[in-house]
N, C-alpha and C positions, 0 to 999 in steps of 0.2 A: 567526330572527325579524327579524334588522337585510332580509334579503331581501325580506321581508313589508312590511315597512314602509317600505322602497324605490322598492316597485312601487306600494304604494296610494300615495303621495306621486305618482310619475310621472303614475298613470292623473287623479289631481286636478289634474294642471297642466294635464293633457293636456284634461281640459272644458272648463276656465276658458280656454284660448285658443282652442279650438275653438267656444268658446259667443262669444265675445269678436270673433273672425274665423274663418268658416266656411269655409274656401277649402281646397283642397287643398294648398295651398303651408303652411298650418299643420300636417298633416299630415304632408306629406313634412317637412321641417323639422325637426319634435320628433321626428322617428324620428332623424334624422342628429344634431342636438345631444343627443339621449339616447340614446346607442347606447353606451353603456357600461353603459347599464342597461335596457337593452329587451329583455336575456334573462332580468329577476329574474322570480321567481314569487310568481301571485298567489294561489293555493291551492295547497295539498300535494295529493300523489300520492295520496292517500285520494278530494281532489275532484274529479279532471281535471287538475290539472298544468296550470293554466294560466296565461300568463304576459302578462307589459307587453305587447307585442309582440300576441300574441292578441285582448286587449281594445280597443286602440288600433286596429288594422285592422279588425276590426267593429265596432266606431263609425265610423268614417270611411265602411265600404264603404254601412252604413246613411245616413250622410248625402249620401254624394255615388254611390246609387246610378245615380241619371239620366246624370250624365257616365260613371261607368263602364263603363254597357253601351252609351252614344253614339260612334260610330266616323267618323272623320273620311274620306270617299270620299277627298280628297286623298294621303291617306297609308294605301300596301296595309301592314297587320297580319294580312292574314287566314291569313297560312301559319302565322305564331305563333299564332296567337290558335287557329288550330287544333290545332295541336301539343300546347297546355298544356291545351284538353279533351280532347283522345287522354290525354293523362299523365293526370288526375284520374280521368276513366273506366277504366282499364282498370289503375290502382294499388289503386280500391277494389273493383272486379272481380278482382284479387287478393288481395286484405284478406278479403271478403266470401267467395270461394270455398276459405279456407286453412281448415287443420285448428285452427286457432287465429283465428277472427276476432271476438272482444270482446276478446284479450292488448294490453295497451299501449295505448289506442284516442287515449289525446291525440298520439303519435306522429305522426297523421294531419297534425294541426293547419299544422304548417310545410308541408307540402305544398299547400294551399290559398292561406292567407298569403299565402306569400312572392310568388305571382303577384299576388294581389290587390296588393301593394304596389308588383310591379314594373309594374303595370297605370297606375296613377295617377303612379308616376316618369315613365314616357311620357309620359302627359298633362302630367305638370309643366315636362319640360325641351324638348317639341316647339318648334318655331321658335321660339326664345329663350336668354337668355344665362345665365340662372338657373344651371345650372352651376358659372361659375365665381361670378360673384358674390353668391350665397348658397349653392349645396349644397357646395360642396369646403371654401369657410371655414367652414361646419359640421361639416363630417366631418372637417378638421386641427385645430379646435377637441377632438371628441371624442379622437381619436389622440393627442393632446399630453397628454390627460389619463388615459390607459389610461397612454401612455410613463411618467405621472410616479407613479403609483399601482404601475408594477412597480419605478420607484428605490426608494419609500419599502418596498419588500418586499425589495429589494435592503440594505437599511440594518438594515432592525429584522427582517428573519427572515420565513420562511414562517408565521411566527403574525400578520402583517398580511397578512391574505387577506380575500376577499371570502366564500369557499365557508366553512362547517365542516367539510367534508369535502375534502382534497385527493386525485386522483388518487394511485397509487402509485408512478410512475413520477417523482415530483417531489424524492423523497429517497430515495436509497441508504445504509443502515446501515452496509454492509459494508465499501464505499468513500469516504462519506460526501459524494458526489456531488450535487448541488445543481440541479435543471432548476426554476429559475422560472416559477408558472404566470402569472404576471401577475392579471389580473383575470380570470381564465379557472380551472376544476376539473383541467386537463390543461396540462402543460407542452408537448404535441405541436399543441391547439389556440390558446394563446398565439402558438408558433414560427410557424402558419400566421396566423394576424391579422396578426403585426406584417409576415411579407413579401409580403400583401396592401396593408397598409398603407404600405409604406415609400415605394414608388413614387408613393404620393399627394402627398408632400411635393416629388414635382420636377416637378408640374404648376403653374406658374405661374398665382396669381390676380389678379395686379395687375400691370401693365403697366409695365416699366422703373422700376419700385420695389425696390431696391437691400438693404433693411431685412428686405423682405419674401423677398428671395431667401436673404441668407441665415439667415433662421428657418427656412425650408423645408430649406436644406441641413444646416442644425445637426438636425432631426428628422428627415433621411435619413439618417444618422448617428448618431446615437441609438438609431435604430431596429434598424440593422444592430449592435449592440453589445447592442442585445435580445433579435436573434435566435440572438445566437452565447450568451447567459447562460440563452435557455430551453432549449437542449440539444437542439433536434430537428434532428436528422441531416436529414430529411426536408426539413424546410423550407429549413436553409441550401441543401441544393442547390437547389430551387424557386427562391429567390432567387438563384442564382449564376446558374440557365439563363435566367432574365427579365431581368440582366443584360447575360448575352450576346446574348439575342434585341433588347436597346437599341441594344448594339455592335453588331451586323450592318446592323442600317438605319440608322446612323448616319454623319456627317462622316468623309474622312481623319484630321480631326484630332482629332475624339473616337477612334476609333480609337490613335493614336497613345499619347494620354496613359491610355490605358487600359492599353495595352501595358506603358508604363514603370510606372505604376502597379501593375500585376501581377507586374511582375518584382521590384521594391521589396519589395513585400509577400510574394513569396514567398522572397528573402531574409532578411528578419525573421524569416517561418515557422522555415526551417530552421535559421535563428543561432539561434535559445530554445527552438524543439523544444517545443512548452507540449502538454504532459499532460493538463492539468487541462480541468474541462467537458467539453462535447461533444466538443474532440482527443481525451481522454481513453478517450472512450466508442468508437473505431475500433478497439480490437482486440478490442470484442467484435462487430466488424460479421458476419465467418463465422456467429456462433452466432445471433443478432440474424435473421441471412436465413433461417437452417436454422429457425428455430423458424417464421416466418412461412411459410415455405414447407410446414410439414407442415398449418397451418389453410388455406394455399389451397388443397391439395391436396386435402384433403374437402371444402371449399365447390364446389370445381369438379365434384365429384361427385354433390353435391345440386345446381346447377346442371343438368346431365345429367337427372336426374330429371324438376324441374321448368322443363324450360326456357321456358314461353309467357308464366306469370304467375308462376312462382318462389311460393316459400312462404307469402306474403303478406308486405306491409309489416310493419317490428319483431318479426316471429316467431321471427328468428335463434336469439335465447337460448331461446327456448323450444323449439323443434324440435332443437336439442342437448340440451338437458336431456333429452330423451324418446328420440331417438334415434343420439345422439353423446356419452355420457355421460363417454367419456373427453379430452373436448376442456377442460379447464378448466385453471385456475391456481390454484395453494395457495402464498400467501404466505407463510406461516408453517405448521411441522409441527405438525401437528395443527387446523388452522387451518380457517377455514369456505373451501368451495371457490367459486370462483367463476367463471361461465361465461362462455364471449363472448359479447357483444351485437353485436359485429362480427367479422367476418374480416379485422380487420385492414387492410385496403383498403375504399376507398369504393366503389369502383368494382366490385367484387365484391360487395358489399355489394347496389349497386342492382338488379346482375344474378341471386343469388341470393333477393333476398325480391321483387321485383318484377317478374325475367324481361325475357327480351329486348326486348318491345316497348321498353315504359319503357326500357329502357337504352340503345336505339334513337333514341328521340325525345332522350330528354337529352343525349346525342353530340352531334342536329344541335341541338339551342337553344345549345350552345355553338360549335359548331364551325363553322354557317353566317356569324353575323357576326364571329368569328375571323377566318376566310377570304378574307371579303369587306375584311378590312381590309388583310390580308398584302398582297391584290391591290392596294390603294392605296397599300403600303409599295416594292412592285414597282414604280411607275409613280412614285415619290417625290409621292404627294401625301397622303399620309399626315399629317394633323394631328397635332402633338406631343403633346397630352394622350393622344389616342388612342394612340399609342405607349407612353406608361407604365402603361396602362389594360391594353392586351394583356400588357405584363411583369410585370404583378402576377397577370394570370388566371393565365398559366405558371407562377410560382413556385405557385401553388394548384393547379393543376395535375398538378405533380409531386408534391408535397407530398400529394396526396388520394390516395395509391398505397399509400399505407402507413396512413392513418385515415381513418375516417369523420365527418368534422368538423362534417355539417348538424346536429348534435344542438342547438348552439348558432346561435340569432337571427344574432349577430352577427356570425360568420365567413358565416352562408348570406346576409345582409342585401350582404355586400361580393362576393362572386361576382353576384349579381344586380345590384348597382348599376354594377360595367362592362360585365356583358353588356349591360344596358337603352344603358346610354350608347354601346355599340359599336354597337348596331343602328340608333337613330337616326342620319340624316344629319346630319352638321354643318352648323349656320348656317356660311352665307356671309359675312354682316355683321362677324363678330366676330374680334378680332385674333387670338385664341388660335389660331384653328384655319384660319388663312391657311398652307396648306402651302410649305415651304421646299424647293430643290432638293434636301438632301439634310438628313432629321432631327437637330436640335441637340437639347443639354439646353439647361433656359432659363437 
């Protein structure tokens, strides 16, 4: 109910400013200052399943559809812009041709969305500074308040949760092992927001503001002591390899104090030898793989089957259930069984319900302006926000190998918002993103 009443709250603020000021900038705006709660739902699974996030983009896309389908000759979108109709067309040409296409049908929803929103991000932050001085102090505002929402769950117990239902992976009986989901139903989706997030706090929004830096450093830091309390194996490495991808294009001397910092730190490590948490959780990594690897090992096989359009979108659990019946988990003996909804990986995931195309096109929407930024990292002209923009895709990156995270707004909301910002060019005008000979933290 507290969900319900959440989301009508948001979608009420959301008119009253949008009737108030009509701009797109209210739009993108209350998606970033409410992004703690623009995955609640605003009817149950009974009615469609749908959510803050849902009804805020179709009201915006209805008021500002003139500017959305308006394309500016100055600036070419037209390879993306064709990309994400290839993806929409031939996802629901896979939906529509599967042995199951009315299963799950709100599934669909984020799939449309999330372009629609990352359509008007464009339009928000083209030649302007909007950026730093409204979207990233929106989006540290929201982070700072997810950070303080998993202390107090840190303090009083998994019964200060946001879900009624927690994941099962967030308490162990037997060991009495503790993965904090944060404001998140999964402790593995938590692990990946916060090393999405962390990297946000070392973007600099205010210019030789001293106060300001170190807030950002205290919540890069915070963040990392988040990631190590929600327990996902997955993520800390994600963040450790977005780390290093910081180090490599970075100064001698951030190099250096990196070095001794890691050697310090791995000192500690090995003096206290700590058990507990996520160290904890490394000697069951053998079994942990072997188990993963026998569900990739069938998905790769209905893969094979279906490899143009895959099974359709969200048909996974069903297409097991019918014809992989031994693929399930029983919590408890005797207990109700319960089947995958994923394989475990996302990225198998895209490739088995939606087939290669789709898995094709989404490779290059991340990987073309990836690339094209390495190439400026190469020639050191690489702007430093953009540098911690690519360290965070990385840690998600890695991180999306092991789950299927777009289930929730919020983690798909933060992949989109640095691809969008990696593709645009950077203003010239603005201090932030005046390239240094060789990449600093700020």
């Amino acid at each position: 109910m507290l969900q319900y009443i959440i989301a009508l709250i948001s979608i009420l603020v959301f008119i009253y400013l949008i009737v108030n000021k009509p701009t797109i900038e209210t739009y993108v705006l209350f998606v970033f200052y409410n992004l703690p709660f623009i995955n609640t739902k605003i009817l149950p699974l009974e009615y469609g399943f749908v959510k803050t996030f849902d009804v805020v983009t179709v009201v915006a896309l209805l008021i500002f559809l003139k500017e959305f389908l308006t394309f500016n000759k100055k600036v070419n979108t037209w390879f993306y812009t064709t990309l994400v109709i290839l993806f929409w067309a031939v996802t629901l040409m896979s939906k529509i041709s599967s042995e199951f296409p009315t299963t799950d049908l709100y599934l669909l929803y984020p799939v449309f969305n999330i372009f629609i929103f990352g359509r008007f991000l464009f339009l928000y932050l083209r030649n302007n500074d909007k950026l730093f001085t409204k979207v990233l102090p929106a989006l540290k505002t929201s982070l700072f308040f997810i950070l303080g929402f998993m202390t107090l769950q840190i303090v009083f117990g998994l019964n200060f949760t946001f879900y009624k239902e927690l994941g099962q992976n967030t308490f162990s009986e037997s060991t009495g092992l503790i993965r904090y989901p944060g404001m998140f139903s999964e402790s593995q989706y938590n692990g990946q927001f916060l090393a999405l997030g962390s990297f946000v706090f070392l973007i600099a929004t205010k210019y030789k503001d001293q106060y300001s830096n170190y807030l950002n450093y205290f919540g890069f830091a915070l963040s990392i002591l988040a990631i190590i309390l929600a327990g996902s194996r997955s993520a800390l490495g994600g963040f450790a390899f977005g780390c290093i991808f910081l180090v490599s294009i970075s100064s001698v001397r951030v190099k250096i104090y990196t070095t001794l910092s890691l050697l310090f730190g791995a000192f500690v490590f090995f003096l206290y030898k700590p058990d507990s948490g996520i160290f904890g959780r490394a000697e069951n990594l053998g079994d942990d793989l072997s188990f993963r690897q026998s569900i990739w090992t069938e998905t790769f096989g209905i893969i094979k089957e279906y490899p143009i359009f895959g099974i359709g979108f969200g048909n996974f659990e069903s297409y097991l259930m019918k014809y992989h019946q031994e693929l399930y988990l029983q919590i408890e003996s005797g207990g109700d069984l319960i089947y995958f909804t994923q394989p475990e990986n996302g990225y198998l995931k895209i490739l088995v319900e939606q087939g290669y195309i789709v898995f094709i096109i989404f490779i290059l929407l991340l990987l073309i302006p990836f690339l094209r930024n390495v190439y400026l990292a190469l020639l050191s002209k690489l702007p430093r926000y953009k540098g911690f923009m690519m360290a965070a895709l990385i840690s998600w990156i890695v991180a999306f190998n092991t789950v299927y995270s777009f289930l929730d707004y919020r983690l798909l909301l933060m992949v989109a918002i640095f691809t969008i910002v990696l593709i645009i060019p950077p203003t010239q005008h603005t201090i932030f993103t005046k390239p240094k000979q060789k990449f600093e933290l700020p």
